[in-house]
Every structure is written in C-alpha cells, then in structure tokens.
C-alpha positions in Angstrom: 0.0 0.0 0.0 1.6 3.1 -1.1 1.3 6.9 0.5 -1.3 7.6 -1.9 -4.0 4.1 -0.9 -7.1 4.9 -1.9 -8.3 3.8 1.8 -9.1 6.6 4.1 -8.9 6.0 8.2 -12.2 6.5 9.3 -12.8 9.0 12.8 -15.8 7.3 14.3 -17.2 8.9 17.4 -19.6 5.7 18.6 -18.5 2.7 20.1 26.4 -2.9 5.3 27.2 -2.2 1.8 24.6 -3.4 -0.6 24.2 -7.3 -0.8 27.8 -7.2 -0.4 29.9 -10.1 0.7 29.6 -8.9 4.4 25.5 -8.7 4.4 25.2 -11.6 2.0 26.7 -14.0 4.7 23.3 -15.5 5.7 22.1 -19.0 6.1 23.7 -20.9 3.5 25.6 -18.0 1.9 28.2 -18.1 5.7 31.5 -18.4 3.8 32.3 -19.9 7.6 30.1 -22.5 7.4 31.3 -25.5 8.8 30.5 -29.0 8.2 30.5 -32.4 9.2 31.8 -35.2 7.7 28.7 -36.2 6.3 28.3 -33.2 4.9 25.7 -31.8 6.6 25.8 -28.4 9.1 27.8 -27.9 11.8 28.0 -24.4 12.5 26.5 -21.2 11.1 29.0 -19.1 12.3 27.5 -15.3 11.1 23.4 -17.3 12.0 24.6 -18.0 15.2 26.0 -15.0 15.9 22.6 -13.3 14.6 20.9 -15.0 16.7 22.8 -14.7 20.0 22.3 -11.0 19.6 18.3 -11.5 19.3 18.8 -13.7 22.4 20.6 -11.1 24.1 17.8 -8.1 24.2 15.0 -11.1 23.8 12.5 -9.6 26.4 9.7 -12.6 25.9 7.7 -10.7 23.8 7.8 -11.0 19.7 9.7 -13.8 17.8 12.4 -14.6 16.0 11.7 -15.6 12.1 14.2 -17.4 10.2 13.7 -17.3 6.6 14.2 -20.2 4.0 14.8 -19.9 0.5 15.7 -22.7 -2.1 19.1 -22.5 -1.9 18.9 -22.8 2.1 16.6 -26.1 1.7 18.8 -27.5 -0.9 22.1 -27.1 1.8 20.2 -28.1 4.2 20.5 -24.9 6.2 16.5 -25.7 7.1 17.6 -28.7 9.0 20.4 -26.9 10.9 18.2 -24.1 11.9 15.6 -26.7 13.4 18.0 -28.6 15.2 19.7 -26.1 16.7 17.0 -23.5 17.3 14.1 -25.3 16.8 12.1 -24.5 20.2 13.2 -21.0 20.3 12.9 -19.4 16.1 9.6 -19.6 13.7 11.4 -21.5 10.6 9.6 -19.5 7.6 9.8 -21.0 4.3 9.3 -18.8 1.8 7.8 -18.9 -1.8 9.3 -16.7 -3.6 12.1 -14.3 -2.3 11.9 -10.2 -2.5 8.1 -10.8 -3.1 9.1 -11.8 -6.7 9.4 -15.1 -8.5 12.9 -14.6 -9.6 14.3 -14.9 -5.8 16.5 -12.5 -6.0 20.1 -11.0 -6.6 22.9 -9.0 -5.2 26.2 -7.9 -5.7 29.5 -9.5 -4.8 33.0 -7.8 -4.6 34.9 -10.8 -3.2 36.5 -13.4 -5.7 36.6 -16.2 -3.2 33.3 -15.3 -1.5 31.8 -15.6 -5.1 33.3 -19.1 -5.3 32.1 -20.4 -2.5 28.2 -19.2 -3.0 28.8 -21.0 -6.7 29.5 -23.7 -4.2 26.8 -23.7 -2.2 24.0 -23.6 -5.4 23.8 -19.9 -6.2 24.3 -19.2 -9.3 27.2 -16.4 -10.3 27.6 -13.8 -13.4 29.9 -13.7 -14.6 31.1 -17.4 -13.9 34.0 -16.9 -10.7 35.4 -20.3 -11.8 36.0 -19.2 -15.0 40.2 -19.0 -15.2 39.4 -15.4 -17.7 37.2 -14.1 -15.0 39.2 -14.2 -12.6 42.3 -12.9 -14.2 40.1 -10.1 -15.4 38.8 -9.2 -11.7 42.7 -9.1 -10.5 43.3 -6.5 -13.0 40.2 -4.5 -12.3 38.2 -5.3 -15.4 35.6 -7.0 -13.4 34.4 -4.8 -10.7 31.8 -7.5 -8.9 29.9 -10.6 -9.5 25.9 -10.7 -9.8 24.7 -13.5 -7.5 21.3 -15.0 -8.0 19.2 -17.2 -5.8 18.2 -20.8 -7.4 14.0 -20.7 -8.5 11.5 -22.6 -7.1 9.0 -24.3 -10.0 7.7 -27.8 -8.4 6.7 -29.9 -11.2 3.6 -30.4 -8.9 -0.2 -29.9 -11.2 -2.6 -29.8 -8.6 -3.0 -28.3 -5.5 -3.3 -31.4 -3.3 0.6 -31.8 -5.1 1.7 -28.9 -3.3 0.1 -29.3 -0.1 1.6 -33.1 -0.1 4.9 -32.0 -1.0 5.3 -28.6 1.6 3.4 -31.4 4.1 6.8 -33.6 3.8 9.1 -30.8 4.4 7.1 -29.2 7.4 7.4 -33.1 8.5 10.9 -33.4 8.3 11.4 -29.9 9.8 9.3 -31.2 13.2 10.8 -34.2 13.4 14.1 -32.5 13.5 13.1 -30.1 16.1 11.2 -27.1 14.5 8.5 -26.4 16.6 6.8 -23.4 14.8 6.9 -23.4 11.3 5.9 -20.0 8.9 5.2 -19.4 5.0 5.9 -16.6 3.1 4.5 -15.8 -0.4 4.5 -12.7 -2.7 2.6 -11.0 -4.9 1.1 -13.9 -7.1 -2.0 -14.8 -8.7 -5.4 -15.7 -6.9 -4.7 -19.3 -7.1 -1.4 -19.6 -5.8 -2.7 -16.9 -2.9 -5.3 -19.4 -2.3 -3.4 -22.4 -2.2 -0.5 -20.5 0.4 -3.8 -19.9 2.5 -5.0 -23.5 2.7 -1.4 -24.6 2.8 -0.8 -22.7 5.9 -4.0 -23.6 7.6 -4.2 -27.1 7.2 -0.7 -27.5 8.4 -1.4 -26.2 11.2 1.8 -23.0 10.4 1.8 -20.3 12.8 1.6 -17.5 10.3 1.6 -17.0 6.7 2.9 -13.8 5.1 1.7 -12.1 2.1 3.8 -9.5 0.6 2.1 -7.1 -2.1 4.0 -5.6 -5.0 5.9 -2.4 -4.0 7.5 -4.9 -1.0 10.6 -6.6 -0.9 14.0 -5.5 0.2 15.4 -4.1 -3.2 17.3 -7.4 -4.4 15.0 -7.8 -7.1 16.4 -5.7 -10.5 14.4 -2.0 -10.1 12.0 -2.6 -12.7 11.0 -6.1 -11.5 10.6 -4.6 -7.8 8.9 -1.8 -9.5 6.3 -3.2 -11.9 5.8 -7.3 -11.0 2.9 -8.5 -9.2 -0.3 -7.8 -7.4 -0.4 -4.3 -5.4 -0.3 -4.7 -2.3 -4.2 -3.4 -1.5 -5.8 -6.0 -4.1 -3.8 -9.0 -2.7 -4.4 -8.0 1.1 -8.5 -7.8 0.1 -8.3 -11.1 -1.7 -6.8 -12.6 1.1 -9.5 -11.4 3.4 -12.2 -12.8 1.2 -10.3 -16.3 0.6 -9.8 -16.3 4.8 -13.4 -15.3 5.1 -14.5 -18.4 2.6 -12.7 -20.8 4.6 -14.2 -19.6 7.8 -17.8 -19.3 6.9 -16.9 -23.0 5.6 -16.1 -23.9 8.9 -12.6 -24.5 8.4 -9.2 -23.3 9.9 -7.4 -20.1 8.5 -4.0 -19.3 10.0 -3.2 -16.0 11.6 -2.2 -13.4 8.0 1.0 -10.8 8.4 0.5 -8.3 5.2 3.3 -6.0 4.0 4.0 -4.0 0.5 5.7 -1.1 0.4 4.7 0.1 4.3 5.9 2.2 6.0 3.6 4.9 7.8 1.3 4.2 11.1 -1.5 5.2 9.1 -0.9 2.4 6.5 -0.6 -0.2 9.5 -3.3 1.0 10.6 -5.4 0.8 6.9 -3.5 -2.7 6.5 -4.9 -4.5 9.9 -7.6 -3.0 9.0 -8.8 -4.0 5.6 -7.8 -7.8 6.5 -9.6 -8.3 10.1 -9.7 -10.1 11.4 -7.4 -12.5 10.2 -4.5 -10.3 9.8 -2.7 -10.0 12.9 0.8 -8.1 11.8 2.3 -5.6 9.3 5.8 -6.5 7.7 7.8 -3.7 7.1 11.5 -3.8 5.5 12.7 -0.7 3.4 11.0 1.4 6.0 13.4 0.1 8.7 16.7 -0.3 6.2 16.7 3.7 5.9 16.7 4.8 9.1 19.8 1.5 9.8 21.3 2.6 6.9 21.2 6.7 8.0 22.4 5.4 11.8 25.2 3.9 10.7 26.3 7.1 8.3 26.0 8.9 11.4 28.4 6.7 13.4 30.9 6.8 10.2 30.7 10.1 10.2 30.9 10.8 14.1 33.7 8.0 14.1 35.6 7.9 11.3 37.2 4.9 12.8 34.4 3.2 13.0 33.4 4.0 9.2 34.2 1.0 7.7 33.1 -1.9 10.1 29.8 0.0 9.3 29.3 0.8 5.7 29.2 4.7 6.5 28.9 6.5 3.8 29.4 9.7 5.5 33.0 12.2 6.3 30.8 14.4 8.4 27.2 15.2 9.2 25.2 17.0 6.5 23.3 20.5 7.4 20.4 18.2 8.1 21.8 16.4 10.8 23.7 19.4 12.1 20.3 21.0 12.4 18.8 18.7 14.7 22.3 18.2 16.5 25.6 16.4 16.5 26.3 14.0 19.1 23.8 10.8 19.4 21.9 12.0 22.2 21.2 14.8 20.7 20.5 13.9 17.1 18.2 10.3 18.0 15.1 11.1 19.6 14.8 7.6 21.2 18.7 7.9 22.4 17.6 8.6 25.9 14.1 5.6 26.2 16.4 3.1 24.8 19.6 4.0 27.2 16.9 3.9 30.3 15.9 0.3 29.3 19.6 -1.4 28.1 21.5 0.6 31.1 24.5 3.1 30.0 27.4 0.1 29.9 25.2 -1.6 27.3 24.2 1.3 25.2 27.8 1.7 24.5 27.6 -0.8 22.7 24.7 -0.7 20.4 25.0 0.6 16.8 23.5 3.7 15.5 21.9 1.9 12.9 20.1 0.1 16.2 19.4 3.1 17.2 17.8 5.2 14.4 15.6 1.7 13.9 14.6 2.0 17.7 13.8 5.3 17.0 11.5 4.3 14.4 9.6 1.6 16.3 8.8 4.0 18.5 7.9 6.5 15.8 5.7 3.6 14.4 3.9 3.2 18.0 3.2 6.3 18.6 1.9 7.2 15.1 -0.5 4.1 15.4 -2.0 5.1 18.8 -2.5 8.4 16.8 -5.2 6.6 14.3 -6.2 4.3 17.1 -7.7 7.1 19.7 -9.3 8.9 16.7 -11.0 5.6 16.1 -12.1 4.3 19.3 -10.2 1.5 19.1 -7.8 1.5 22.1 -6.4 -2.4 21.4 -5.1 -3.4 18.3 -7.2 -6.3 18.8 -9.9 -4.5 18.1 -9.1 -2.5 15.0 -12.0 -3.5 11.9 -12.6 -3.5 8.8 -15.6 -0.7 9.9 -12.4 1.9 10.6 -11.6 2.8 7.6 -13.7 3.8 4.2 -12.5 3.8 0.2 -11.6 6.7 -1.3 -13.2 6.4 -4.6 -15.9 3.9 -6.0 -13.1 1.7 -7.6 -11.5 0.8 -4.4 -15.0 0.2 -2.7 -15.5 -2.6 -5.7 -12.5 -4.3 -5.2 -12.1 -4.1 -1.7 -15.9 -4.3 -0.4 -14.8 -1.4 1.8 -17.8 0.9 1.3 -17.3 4.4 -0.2 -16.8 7.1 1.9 -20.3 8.9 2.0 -22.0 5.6 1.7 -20.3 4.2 5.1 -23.5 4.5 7.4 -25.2 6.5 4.9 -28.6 4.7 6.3 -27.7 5.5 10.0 -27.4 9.0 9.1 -31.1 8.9 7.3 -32.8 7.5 10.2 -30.9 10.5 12.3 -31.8 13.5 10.0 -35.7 12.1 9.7 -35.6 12.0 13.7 
C-alpha cells in the first residue's frame, strides 16, 4: 500500500554495503560455514551470531523468524536451523524471495566469497570459476559478481501436489526439532494466494505472510521490484475474502502478516484493518533499512574509525543532521528511552543503525495510537474493517470497503428524519 492508498482512516465517534559479501553471509551464503563429515551443518558461524544477539535483548515478547529460500533447503540450512534453534525461532519458508518469482540477486566484490556461493548452489555472473574471470577481476576489469538465488517451480499440477509435497518438508522440519513453522509468499495470482492460505491452515503453520507488490528489500532488478505483481491493496483484500470463505466454511485459517511497500502508522493502521480479522501483523523492511542505513552514516561520520566496520557513507554530518544536532543523544530522539531500558554500559555498545531503527519503532507506536484514539479502538485487537472507508468507488468494488459517503449513509437517514 503506497502513501497515496485509496483507503481513508475512518474518525468514528460511537462505540552494510549493498548485498555485499559482508551482508550476504546469511544462512547458506556463511562463507564460515562449517560441516560435518557427512556433509551436513555444523555451525553457522554469522546465524549464530545473529541470533545470539536477538537472544541477548529477547524480552519474551515477539519472535524470531528465520527465513528459508531454495538454496537454504537444498544445503540443508532448514535442518540446521531446526536442530539447533528449533524450540526457540519460527522456521519460515518462503515462496518466492523479494516478493518476486525470480528470488533474487545481489552484488558480490569478493573473488573467493563468489566461489564459494557457486559452491553452495547460487548461481554467479559472470562465472568466478572461469580462469578469464578471474584474471580479469585481479586486474580491475571486473568490478563485482551478480549472485542469483536458485527458483523454485515444483513440477507439482494440482494443489493437493503442493500441499503433499510442503506437508513432507514441514514433516521433516518437526521431526528435527522445529517447533513453529511460517510461510511466506509474494505478490502472485489468486490461485497460488489461495493455495498458500490452505497450505498454511491445514498445516497447522503459525503464520503466513503475504507481501504485495511495491515490498521486498530491493534485491530484485528495479524494474522487477517496480512493476511485478499484485499491489499490495488487491492482494491483502483477496486474502480477506479467501480467509473469510474458509471460515464461513467452517474451516481453519491461519493468523495473515500483510506488507508491501509500508511504512507509515496510518498504513498499518489501513493494513490490519482492511484484513480483520485475520490479519494480525504488518511487515515492514525498506522502511526500517533507511533509518539503519542513516544510523550507521552517522556513526561513520561521528567516528571515522568506526566508518568501515559500518558501511558509513558519510566524512561528516550533513546541514540536516547538524540542524537537529551532533552527538547521538542529541540527534536520536529515542537515544535517551532506549539508554533507560539497556543501562548506560550496554548502550555503548549498540549501533547507531540500532538506534535510528529504535527510534522508528517507537515513531511507528506512537503514530499508530495516533489513528487508534481517533477511532475508538484503544487495542489493536480491536481495529476492523468498519475503521476505515475507500476513497473512490473503484477501491470500494474491489475491496468491499464501502465508499466514503456511503459508510453508514442509512444510519445518518434514520438521524436527519428523527
């Protein structure tokens, strides 16, 4: 849902460096992997680490997700993660990566990182293990290596197919420890929305995510990210009526997460609202990689030491900055909340980046509260589809939201005839 969805909130006064080696070492792509001598997974060096962190500031509330994409099934990264972390993560496989069918791709400035994820199933342009290649990236000719992710197209024709065949894998997951298991699909067609519904139900999954077009984290090529897919607002209203089919049916529908190109309170707000209530959280990625990506220019920029360990693209603070102020407490208007819950020792060491994305959590929370008094609604819980109204006749249609002067148009008869 962009800026400008066609949903209005209804006031109702009754009731690192891009995809580089360093950010690509995830999951399989750990160039420290380490395995056993059958080769399966030891260690996950850069996972572990990952998730020791999370473990760290874990209060009890929230969860960890650990994301699955072919290339992690095929290395058996899956089976790692379950037996390792399998009572503490949500293992989330995912159908489609970047909320496009392509998976995705990134950029890699290492010759021997960009052998080893050839290694490990990714495929590599130009080829690293290709003796010209490489003599060519020693003298500068080749400047980086294009690394895709491997697709997913199951030779599968019918829906019971799929569910057979994700049915086995969430099997072998369990039995190796996994005690929650998640899906995430993209912007596809109705039937393969459907099909990820009743996949996720009758599996019993904790959650299934559905990403709209204008999501993903940028590793899909620009006019792929751009132009693919289902927006966001037309998926997330399919998936209500599809949730709402199996329920008046009588049948299970698992807890929905919706993102797309979100960002603002009032679109969380328009988001958990449109799919009640089935919906139960808002993914958001871009909107949280700017302000980590802005915290950490500040800290290369404040510590020019520090500049490279954190991708800062910054020599000093722009007139921007400077204007709001020049130290972090100053500059990070959740500095101070955030230093009151981790203790002073602690918050010496948590990045800026950690900081600007604290900053817009809370940001986020307040925002939402915002749009939640003016409703009435004073629990998220209780956010519905009755909040919020379309914004022109063609949204109504596809949404079923009614149009703005036609939400209790008949209430407001009955009052103006007394």
């Amino acid at each position: 849902m962009s800026s400008c969805l066609p949903l209005m909130v209804t006031t109702r006064s009754m009731n690192g460096e891009e995809c580089s080696s360093t950010s690509s070492r995830k999951s399989g792509g750990d160039n420290k992997t380490e395995f056993n001598p059958d080769g399966s997974i030891r260690a996950l060096p850069d996972l572990d680490r990952r998730i020791a962190v999370y473990r760290r500031y874990y209060n009890g509330k929230g969860a960890l997700f650990v994301q699955l994409n072919a290339n992690d099934a095929y290395n058996g990264v899956a089976d790692y993660v379950a037996r390792k972390y399998g009572d503490f993560v949500c293992v989330e496989i995912k159908w489609g990566q970047g909320a496009k069918p392509i998976n995705g791709e990134g950029l890699i400035r290492d010759l021997d990182y960009a052998r080893f994820m050839k290694s490990r199933s990714y495929c590599l342009r130009p080829d690293p293990e290709d003796p010209a290649v490489q003599e060519a990236f020693r003298a500068g000719r080749v400047k980086h290596f294009t690394r895709y992710t491997g697709l997913t197209y199951p030779a599968l024709s019918t829906p019971e197919e799929v569910l057979a065949e994700v049915a086995a894998k969430a099997e072998q997951l369990r039995a190796n420890g996994a005690a929650r298991l998640a899906l995430k699909t993209g912007a596809f067609g109705m039937p393969d929305l459907a099909l990820a519904i009743r996949v996720a139900s009758e599996l019993d999954f904790e959650l299934l995510t559905i990403d709209g077009s204008g999501g993903g984290t940028g590793m899909s090529p620009n006019d792929m990210l751009d132009n693919w897919g289902v927006p966001s607002v037309l998926l997330h209203a399919k998936a209500h009526d599809y949730a709402f089919l199996r329920a008046a049916a009588g049948k299970k529908v698992v807890d929905l997460a919706v993102g797309g190109g979100l960002a603002k309170p009032s679109q969380a707000f328009k988001a958990l609202a449109l799919g009640a209530p089935y919906v139960k959280a808002v993914c958001m990625s871009r909107s949280f990689m700017i302000p980590a990506f802005l915290g950490c220019n500040i800290e290369g920029a404040l510590h020019p030491e520090r500049r490279e360990r954190v991708h800062g693209a910054w020599s000093a603070l722009p007139k921007t900055v400077l204007d709001i102020g020049d130290t972090p407490e100053t500059i990070f208007a959740g500095y101070h909340a955030l230093k009151e819950r981790l203790g002073a020792d602690e918050m010496a060491h948590i990045p800026y980046g950690a900081i600007a994305m604290w900053t817009m959590c809370d940001r986020l929370g307040a925002g939402l509260q915002h749009h939640m008094a003016g409703a009435r609604k004073f629990g998220v819980e209780h956010i519905d589809r009755t909040d919020i109204c379309a914004a022109n006749r063609e949204t109504a249609q596809e949404t079923g939201i009614p149009f703005i002067t036609e939400q209790d148009d008949e209430l407001a008869r009955r009052i103006v005839l007394g």
